[in-house]
C-alpha positions as CSV (number, residue, x, y, z in Angstrom):
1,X,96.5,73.0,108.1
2,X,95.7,76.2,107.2
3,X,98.1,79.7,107.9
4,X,96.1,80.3,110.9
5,X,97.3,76.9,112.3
6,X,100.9,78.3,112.6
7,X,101.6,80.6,115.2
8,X,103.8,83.1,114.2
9,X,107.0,82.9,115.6
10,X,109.5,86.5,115.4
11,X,113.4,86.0,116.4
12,X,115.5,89.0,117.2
13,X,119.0,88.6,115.9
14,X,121.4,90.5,117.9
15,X,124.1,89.9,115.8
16,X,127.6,91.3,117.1
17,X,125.8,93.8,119.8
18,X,125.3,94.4,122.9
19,X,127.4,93.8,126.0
20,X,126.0,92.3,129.4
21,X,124.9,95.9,130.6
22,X,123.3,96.7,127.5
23,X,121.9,93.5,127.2
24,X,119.7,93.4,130.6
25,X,118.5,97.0,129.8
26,X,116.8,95.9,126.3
27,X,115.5,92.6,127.7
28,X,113.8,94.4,130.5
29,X,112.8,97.0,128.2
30,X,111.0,94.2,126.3
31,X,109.5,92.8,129.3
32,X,108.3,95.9,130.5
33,X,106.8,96.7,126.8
34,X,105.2,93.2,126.5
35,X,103.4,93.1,129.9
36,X,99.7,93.1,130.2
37,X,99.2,92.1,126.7
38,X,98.2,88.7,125.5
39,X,101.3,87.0,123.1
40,X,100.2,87.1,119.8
41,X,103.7,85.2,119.0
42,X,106.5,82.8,119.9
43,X,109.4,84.8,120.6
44,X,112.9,84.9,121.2
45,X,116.1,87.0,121.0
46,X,119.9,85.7,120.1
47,X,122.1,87.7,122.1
48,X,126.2,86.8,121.6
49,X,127.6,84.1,123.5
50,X,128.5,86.1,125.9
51,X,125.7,87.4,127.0
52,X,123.6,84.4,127.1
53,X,123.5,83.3,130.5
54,X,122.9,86.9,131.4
55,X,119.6,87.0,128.8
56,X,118.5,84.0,130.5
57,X,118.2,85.5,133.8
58,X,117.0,88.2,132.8
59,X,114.3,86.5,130.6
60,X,113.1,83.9,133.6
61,X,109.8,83.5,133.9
62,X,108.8,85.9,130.2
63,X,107.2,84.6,127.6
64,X,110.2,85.3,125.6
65,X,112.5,82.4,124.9
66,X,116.3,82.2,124.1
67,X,118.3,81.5,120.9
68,X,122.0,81.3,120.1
69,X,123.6,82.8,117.0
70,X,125.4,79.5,115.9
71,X,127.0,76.4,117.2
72,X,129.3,73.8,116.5
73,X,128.4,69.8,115.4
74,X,130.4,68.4,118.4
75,X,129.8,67.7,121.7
76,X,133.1,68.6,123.3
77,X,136.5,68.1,122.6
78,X,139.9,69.9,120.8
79,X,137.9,72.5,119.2
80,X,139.4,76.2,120.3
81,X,136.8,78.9,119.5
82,X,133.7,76.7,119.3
83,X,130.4,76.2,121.6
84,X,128.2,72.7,121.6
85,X,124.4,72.5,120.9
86,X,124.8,71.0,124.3
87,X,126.3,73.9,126.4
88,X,123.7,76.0,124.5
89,X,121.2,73.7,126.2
90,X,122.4,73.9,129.1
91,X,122.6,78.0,129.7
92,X,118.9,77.8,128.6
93,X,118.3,78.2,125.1
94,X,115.7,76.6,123.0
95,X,116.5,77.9,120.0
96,X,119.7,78.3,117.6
97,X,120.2,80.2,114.7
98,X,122.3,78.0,111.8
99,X,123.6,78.8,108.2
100,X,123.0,82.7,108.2
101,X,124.0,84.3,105.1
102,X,126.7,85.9,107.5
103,X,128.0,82.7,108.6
104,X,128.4,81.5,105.0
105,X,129.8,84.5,103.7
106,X,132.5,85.4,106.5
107,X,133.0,82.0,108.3
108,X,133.1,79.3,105.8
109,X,129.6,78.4,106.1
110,X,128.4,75.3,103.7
111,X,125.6,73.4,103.1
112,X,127.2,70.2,104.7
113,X,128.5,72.4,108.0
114,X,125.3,73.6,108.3
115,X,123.5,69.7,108.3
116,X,125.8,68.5,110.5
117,X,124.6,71.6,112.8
118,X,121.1,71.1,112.6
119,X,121.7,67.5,113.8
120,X,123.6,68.4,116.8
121,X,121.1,71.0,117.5
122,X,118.1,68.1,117.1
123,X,120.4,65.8,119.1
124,X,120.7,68.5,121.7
125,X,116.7,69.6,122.5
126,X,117.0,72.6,120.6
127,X,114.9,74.1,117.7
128,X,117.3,75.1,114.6
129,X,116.6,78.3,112.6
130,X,117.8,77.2,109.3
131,X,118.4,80.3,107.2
132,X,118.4,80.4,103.4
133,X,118.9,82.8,100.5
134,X,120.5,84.1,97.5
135,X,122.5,86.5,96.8
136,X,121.9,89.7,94.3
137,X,123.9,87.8,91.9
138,X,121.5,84.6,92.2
139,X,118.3,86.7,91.9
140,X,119.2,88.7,88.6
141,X,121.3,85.8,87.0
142,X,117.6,84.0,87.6
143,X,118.7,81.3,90.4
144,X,116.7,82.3,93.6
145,X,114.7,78.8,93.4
146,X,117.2,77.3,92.3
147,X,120.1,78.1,95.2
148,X,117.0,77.8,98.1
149,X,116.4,74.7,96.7
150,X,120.1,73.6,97.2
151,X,120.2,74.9,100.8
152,X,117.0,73.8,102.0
153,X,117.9,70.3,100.7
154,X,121.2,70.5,101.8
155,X,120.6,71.3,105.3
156,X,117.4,68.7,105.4
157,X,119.8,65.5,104.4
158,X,119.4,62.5,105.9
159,X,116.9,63.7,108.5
160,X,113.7,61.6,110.1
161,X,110.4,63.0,109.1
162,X,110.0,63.9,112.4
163,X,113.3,65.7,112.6
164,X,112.2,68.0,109.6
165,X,109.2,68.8,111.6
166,X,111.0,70.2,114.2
167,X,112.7,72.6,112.5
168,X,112.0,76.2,112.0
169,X,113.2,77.9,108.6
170,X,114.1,81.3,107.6
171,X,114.1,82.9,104.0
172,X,116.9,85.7,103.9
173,X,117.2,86.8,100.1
174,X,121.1,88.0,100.9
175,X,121.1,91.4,99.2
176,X,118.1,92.2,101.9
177,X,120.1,92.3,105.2
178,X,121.1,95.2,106.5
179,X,120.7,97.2,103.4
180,X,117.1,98.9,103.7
181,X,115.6,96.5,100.8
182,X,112.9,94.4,101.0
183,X,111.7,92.2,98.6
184,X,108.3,92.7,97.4
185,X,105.3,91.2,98.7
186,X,105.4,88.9,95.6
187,X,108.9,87.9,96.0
188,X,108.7,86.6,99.2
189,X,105.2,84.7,98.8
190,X,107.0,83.3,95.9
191,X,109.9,82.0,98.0
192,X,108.4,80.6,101.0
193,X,105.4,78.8,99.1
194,X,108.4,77.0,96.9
195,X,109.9,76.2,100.1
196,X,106.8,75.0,101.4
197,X,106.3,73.2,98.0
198,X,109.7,71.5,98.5
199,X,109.1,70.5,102.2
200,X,105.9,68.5,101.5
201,X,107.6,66.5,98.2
202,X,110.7,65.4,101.4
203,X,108.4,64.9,104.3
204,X,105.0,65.2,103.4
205,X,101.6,67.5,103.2
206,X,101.3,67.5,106.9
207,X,104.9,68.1,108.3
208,X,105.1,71.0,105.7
209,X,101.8,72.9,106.5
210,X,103.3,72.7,110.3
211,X,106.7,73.8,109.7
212,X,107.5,77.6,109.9
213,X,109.2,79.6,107.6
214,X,110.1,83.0,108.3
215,X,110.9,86.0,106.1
216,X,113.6,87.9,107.5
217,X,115.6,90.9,105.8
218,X,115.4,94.9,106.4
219,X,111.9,93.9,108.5
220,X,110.5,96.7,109.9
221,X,107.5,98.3,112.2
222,X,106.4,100.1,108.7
223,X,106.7,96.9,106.5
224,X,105.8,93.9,108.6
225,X,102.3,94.0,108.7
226,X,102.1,93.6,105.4
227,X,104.8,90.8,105.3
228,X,103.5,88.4,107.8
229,X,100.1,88.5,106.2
230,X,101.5,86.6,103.3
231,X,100.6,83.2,103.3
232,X,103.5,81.4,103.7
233,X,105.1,83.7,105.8
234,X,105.0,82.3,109.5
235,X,107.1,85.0,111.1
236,X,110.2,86.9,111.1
237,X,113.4,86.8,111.8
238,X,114.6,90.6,112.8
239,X,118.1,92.0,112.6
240,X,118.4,95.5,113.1
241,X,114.7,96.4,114.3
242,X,115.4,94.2,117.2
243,X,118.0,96.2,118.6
244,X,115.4,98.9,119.8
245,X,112.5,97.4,121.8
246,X,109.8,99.6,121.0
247,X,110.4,98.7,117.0
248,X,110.7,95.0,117.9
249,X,107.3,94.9,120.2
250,X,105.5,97.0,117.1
251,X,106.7,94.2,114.7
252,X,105.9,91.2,117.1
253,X,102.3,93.2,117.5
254,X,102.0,93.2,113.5
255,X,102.0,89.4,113.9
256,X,98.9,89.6,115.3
């Protein structure tokens, strides 16, 4: 299967933003900015919990889909604070976001938590975003293949080949997010190839050439272009840029 094959898929993480006003005016802004115009992309947006049954009013009948931001292994039960891969279902997402570099550094986050996510999210219907990447530490101490590696395997274990195929996953490099820095072109070629490299050696040629990996990190109108023409890059997962429509439509359009 060859890059073509994949359709690029760009994600909008909303992070800890937007209320339900502020929420309805950027998805319509995005509906309005994406009309007339053929999709040259899967998309979605991860608002907070929140907001989410709001978002999927609002995004009824668009070609845009909806994601959650995390979610919890269980179904239901005595667990204060959390929100099933089930409820998520059943507001209307299709996507969830699991093992961001934020969730790992400020929640706990492990390699484990975030297998037993992905399963719950499989078990519920719903596509994971697996996110993965090292910190600045990892890169200069010469471990960025090495730590990937470890998530990516970690948050793979015990999964069908068919469940692997399902998943969507996102290369973060850690010291990226938020901060205006990009890693170059070769960097990030490097990355997602070696992910790709490690998804054929656990499921196979053909389940690896169909999986997408997105690069996500300081993406921006000015940058993507030349990011999602990389290879291995499948897409991108969007932090800040996706707060402001017309900079999120200009990156989806780069996709194409």
């Amino acid at each position: 299967m060859s890059t073509a094959s994949r359709r690029p898929f760009i994600a909008g993480n909303w992070k800890l933003n937007n209320d339900l006003a502020a929420t309805r005016s950027l998805i319509r802004a995005l509906r309005e900015g994406l009309a007339g115009s053929a999709p040259v992309a899967d998309i979605a947006v991860a608002p907070v919990f929140t907001a989410l049954h709001v978002a999927a009013e609002e995004l009824d009948g668009s070609l845009v889909g909806l994601s959650a931001q995390d979610c919890f292994w269980e179904t239901d039960g005595a667990f204060t604070g959390e929100v099933s891969a089930k409820m998520l279902a059943d507001v209307g997402c299709r996507y969830v976001i699991l093992g961001h570099s934020e969730r790992r550094q400020h929640f706990g986050e492990t390699d484990a938590t975030v297998n037993r996510k992905v399963r719950a999210a499989l078990a519920a219907g719903l596509t994971p975003i697996v996110c993965v990447g090292e910190t600045l530490t990892d890169r200069e101490g010469g471990k960025t293949l090495q730590v990937v590696e470890r998530q990516v395997r970690g948050a793979l274990e015990g999964l069908e080949t068919e469940e692997v195929g399902r998943l969507v996953l996102a290369y973060e490099p850690v010291w990226a997010i938020g901060t205006g820095k990009v890693a170059s072109t070769e960097q990030v070629q490097e990355v997602h190839g070696a992910i790709r490299a490690l998804l054929s050696d656990r499921a196979g040629e053909e389940v690896a050439e169909r999986v997408r990996i997105q690069y996500g990190g300081s993406v921006k109108p000015d940058n993507a272009a030349e990011l999602l023409k990389l290879p291995d890059v499948d897409g991108a997962l969007v932090g800040g840029a996706s707060l402001k429509a017309a900079d999120f439509i200009a990156i989806i359009r780069a996709a194409g």
